[in-house]
C-alpha positions in Angstrom: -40.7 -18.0 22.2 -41.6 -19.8 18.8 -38.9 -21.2 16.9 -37.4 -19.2 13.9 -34.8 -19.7 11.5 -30.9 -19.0 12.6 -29.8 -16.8 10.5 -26.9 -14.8 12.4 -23.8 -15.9 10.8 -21.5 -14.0 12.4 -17.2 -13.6 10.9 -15.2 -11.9 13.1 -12.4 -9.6 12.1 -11.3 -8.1 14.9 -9.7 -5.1 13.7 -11.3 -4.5 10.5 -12.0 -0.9 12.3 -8.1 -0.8 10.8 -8.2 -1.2 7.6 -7.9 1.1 4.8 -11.2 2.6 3.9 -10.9 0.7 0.5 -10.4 -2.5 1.7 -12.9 -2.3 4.9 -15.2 -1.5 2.5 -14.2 -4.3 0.0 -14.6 -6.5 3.2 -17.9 -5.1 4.1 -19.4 -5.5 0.7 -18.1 -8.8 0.3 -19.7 -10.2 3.8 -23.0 -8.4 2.9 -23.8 -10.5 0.0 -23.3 -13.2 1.8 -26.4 -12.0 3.9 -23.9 -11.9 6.7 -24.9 -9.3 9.3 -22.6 -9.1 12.5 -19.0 -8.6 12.4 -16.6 -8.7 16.0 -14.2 -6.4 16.5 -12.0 -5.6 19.9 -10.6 -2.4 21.0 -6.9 -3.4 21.4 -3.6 -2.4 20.0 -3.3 -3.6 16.3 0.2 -4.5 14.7 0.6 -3.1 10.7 0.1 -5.5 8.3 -1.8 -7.7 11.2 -2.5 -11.1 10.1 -1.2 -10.4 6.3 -3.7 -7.9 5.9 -3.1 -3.8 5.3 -4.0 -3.0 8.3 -2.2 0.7 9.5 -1.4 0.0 12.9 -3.4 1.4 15.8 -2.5 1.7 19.6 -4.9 0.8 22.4 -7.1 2.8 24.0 -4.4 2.9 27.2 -2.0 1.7 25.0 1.2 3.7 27.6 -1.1 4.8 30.9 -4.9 4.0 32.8 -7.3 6.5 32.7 -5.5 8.2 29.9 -7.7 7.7 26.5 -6.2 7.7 22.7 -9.7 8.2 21.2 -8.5 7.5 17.7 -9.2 3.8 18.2 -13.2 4.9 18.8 -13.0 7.6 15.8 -11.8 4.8 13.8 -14.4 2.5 14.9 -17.0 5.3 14.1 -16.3 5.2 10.4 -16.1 1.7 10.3 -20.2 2.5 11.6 -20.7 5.2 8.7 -19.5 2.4 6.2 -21.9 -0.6 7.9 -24.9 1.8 7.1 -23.7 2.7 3.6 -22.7 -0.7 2.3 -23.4 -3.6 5.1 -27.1 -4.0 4.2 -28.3 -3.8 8.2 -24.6 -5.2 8.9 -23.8 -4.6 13.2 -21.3 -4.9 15.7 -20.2 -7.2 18.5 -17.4 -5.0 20.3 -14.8 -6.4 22.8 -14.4 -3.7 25.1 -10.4 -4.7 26.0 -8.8 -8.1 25.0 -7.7 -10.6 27.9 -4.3 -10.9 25.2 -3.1 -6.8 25.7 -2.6 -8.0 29.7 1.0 -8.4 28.7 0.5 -11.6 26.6 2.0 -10.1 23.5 4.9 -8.0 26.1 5.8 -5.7 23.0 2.0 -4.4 22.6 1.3 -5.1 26.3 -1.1 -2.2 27.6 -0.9 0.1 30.4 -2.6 -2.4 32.8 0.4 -5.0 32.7 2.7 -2.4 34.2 0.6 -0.8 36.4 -0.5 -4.0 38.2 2.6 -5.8 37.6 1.7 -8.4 35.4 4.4 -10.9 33.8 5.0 -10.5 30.0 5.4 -13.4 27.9 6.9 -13.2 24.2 4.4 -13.6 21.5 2.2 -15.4 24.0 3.9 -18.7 23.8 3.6 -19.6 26.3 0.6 -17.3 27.7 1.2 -15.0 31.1 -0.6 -15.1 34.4 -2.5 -12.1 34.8 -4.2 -12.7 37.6 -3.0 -9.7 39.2 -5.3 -7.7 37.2 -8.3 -10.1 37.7 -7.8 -10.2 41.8 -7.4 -6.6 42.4 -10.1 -4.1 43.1 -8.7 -1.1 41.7 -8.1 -2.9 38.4 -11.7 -3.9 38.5 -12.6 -0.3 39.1 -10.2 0.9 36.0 -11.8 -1.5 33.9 -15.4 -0.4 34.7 -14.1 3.2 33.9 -12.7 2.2 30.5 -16.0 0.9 29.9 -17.7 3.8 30.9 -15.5 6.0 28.9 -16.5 3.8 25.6 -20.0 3.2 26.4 -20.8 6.7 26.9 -18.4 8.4 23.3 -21.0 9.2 21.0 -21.3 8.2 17.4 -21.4 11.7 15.0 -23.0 9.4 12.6 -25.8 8.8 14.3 -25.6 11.4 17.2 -26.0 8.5 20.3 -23.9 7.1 22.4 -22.4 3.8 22.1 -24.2 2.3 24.8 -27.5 2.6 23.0 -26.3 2.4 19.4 -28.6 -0.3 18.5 -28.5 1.0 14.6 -25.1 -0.1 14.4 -24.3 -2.5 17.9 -25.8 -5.8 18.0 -23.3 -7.0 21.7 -21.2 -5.0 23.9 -18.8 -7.8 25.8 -16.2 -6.3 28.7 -13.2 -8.8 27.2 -12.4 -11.1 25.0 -11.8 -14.7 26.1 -11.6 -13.3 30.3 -8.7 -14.7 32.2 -8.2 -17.6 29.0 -4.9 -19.8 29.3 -5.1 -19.0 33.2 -4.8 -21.4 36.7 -6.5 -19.3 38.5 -9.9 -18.1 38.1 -11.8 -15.2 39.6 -15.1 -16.4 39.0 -17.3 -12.8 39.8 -15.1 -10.8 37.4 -17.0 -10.6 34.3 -20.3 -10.8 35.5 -20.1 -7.7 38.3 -18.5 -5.8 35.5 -21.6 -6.5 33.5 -24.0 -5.4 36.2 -22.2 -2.5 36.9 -21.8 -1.7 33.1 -25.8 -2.5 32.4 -27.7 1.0 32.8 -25.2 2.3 30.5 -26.1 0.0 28.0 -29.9 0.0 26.5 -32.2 0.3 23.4 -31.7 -2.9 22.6 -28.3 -3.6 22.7 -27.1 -6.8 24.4 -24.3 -8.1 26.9 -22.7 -10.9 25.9 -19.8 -13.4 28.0 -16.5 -12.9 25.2 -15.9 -16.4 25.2 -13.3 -19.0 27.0 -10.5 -20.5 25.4 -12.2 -23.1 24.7 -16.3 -25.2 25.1 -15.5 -26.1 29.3 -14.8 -22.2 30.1 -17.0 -20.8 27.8 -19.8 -23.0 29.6 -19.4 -21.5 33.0 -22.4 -21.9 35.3 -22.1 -18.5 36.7 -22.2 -16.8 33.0 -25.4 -18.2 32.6 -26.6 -17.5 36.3 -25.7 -13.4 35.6 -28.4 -11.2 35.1 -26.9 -8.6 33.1 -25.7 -11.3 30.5 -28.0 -11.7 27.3 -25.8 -13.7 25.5 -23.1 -16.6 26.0 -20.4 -16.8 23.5 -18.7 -20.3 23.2 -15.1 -20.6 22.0 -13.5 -23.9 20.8 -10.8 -24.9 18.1 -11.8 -28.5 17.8 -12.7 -29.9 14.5 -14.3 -33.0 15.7 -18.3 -33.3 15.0 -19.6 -35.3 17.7 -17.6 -33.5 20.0 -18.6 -30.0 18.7 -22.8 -31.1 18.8 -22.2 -32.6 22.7 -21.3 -29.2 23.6 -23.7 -27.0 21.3 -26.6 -28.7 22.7 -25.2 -28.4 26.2 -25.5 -25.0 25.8 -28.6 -24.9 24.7 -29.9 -26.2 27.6 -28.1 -24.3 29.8 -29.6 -21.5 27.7 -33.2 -22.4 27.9 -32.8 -23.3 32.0 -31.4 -19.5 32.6 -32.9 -17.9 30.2 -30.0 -16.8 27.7 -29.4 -17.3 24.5 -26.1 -18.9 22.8 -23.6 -18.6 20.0 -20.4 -20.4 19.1 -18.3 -17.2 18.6 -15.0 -18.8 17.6 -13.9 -21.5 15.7 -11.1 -22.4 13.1 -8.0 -24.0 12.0 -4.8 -23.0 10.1 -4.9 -23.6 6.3 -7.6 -23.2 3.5 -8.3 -27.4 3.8 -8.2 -27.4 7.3 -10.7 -24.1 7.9 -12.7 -26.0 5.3 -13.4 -29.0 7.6 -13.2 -26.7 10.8 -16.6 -24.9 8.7 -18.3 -28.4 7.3 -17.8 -29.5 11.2 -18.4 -26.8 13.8 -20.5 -24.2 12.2 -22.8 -27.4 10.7 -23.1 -28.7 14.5 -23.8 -25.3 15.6 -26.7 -24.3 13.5 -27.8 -27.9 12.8 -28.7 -27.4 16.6 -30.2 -24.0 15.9 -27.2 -21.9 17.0 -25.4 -19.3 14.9 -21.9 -19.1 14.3 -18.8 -17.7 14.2 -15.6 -18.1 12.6 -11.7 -17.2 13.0 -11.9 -14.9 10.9 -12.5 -13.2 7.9 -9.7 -11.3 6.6 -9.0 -9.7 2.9 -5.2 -10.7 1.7 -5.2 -13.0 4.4 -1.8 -15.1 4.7 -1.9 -18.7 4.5 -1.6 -21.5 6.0 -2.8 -19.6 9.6 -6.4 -18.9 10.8 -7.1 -15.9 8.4 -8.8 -16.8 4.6 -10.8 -14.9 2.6 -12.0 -15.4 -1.2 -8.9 -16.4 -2.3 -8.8 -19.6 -0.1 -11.2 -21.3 -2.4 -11.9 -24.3 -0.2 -12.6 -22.3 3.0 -14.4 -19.9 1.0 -16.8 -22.1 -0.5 -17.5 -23.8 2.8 -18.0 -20.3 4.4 -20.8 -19.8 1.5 -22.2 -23.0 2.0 -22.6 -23.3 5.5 -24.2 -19.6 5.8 -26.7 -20.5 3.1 -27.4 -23.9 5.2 -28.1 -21.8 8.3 -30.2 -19.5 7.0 -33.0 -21.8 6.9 -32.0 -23.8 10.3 -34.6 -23.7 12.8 -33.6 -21.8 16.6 -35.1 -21.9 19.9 -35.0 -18.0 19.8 -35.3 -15.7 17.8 -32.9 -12.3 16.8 -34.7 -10.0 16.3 -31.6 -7.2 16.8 -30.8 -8.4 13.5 -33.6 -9.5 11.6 -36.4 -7.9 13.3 -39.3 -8.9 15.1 
């Protein structure tokens, strides 16, 4: 495929499905004249006033028992998909369908999994849990497909399709964010059956994508890049260091090209306005210096300081955030996007 420019800077605000319509559509605005034109969310329980922001507080989708859905996290995602097509000029979607972090890492907004398969709770995930009971067993395999199933398969009143095959509005569906992260042991067919099994119900141009490790060695797993379903491999990593940063992008790359996939670096960061400054000027300029888009931890209005969160008013971190999407808009990619930018 010809080379064309990079061009999918990405923020993520995971649960900017949350906020007040006021301020998600001050956030959406704000990103869109920045040409941004993907924003990541998850489906997970959501603290009020997460992260500094106004966020209302929203429960998982088994938030208190499997199989039993609280829609109002998809209804709430829905008008965050009526407010992309009024005011995100083209703006779409990466969705986490579950977040590895609701297995009990967090025990007081654990979801109905931890319980029902046992897992260990930590507090404030410090240090994280071992929930590999959930990633060895069958039957928790089988309710995670189903969750999936459930989302994949709601249907947008907006646009009158199901989720699955939104591509107006859904540029990735991923099964988890950061699967089995701060873990010993590893079940290495977990994400990528789930992504088979979850591939007919998702079409029309929307893609699977990994979620991510914890950090550039997990995110590089030979067997995401040896899954068929996968269209896309996410890499995680909260280095600042250059060098380090462009050893692993082009790695990637390569693995990319050999498999046929295509890569992004999907998060990135540091705490403080300086320090998410140099995080931007180091990581998102290796990633799309090497033709890969980026993605950064994450984009939040009345973000608190001195944490990973900024947003205009953390001037430094701003400006970088400006700079580097106007850099990458002109960087030349391996692949092209055209679920964003057209053919």
């Amino acid at each position: 495929m010809a080379p064309t420019d990079v061009h999918g800077l990405v923020p993520i605000h995971f649960f900017a499905w949350n906020l007040p319509q006021s301020e998600q559509i001050q956030l959406i605005q704000t990103l869109a004249s920045t040409q941004i034109k993907v924003l990541r969310i998850f489906i997970a329980t959501i603290d009020s006033k997460q992260a500094g922001s106004n966020a209302m507080g929203a429960d998982d989708l088994e938030r208190y028992q499997v199989g039993k859905y609280d829609d109002n996290v998809l209804n709430q995602i829905d008008q965050l998909i009526v407010n992309l097509a009024k005011y995100g000029n083209g703006m779409k979607l990466i969705i986490a369908l579950h977040d590895r972090y609701s297995l009990g890492c967090y025990a007081y907004k654990r979801d109905a999994y931890t319980d029902k398969y046992q897992i260990p709770a930590a507090q404030s995930c410090s240090p994280p849990n071992d929930a590999s009971n959930f990633y060895t067993n069958s039957q928790a395999r089988q309710d995670m497909y189903i969750r999936a199933r459930h989302i994949l398969t709601h249907v947008n009143p907006y646009y009158n399709r199901q989720w699955g095959s939104l591509s107006q509005a859904i540029f990735s569906i991923q099964i988890e964010n950061e699967s089995q992260g701060h873990m010993n042991k590893y079940t290495s067919d977990w994400l990528c059956d789930l992504s088979i099994r979850i591939r007919p119900l998702v079409s029309n141009g929307v893609l699977l994508s990994s979620g991510g490790g914890t950090e550039f060695g997990n995110s590089l797993r030979l067997e995401y890049f040896q899954c068929k379903a996968l269209d896309l491999i996410g890499l995680h990593d909260y280095t600042t260091n250059y060098n380090f940063a462009v050893s692993k992008v082009k790695e990637a790359v390569q693995l990319a090209q050999t498999y046929g996939k295509r890569v992004y670096v999907e998060e990135f960061g540091d705490r403080g306005d300086k320090q998410m400054e140099s995080a931007l000027n180091s990581v998102a300029y290796a990633a799309h210096g090497n033709g890969v888009p980026w993605v950064i931890w994450q984009v939040v209005p009345n973000a608190r300081w001195n944490d990973f969160e900024f947003f205009t008013q953390q001037t430094l971190a701003w400006a970088a955030f400006r700079h580097q999407a106007n850099s990458a808009s002109g960087s030349p990619s391996p692949w092209s996007w055209p679920e964003i930018w057209g053919a």
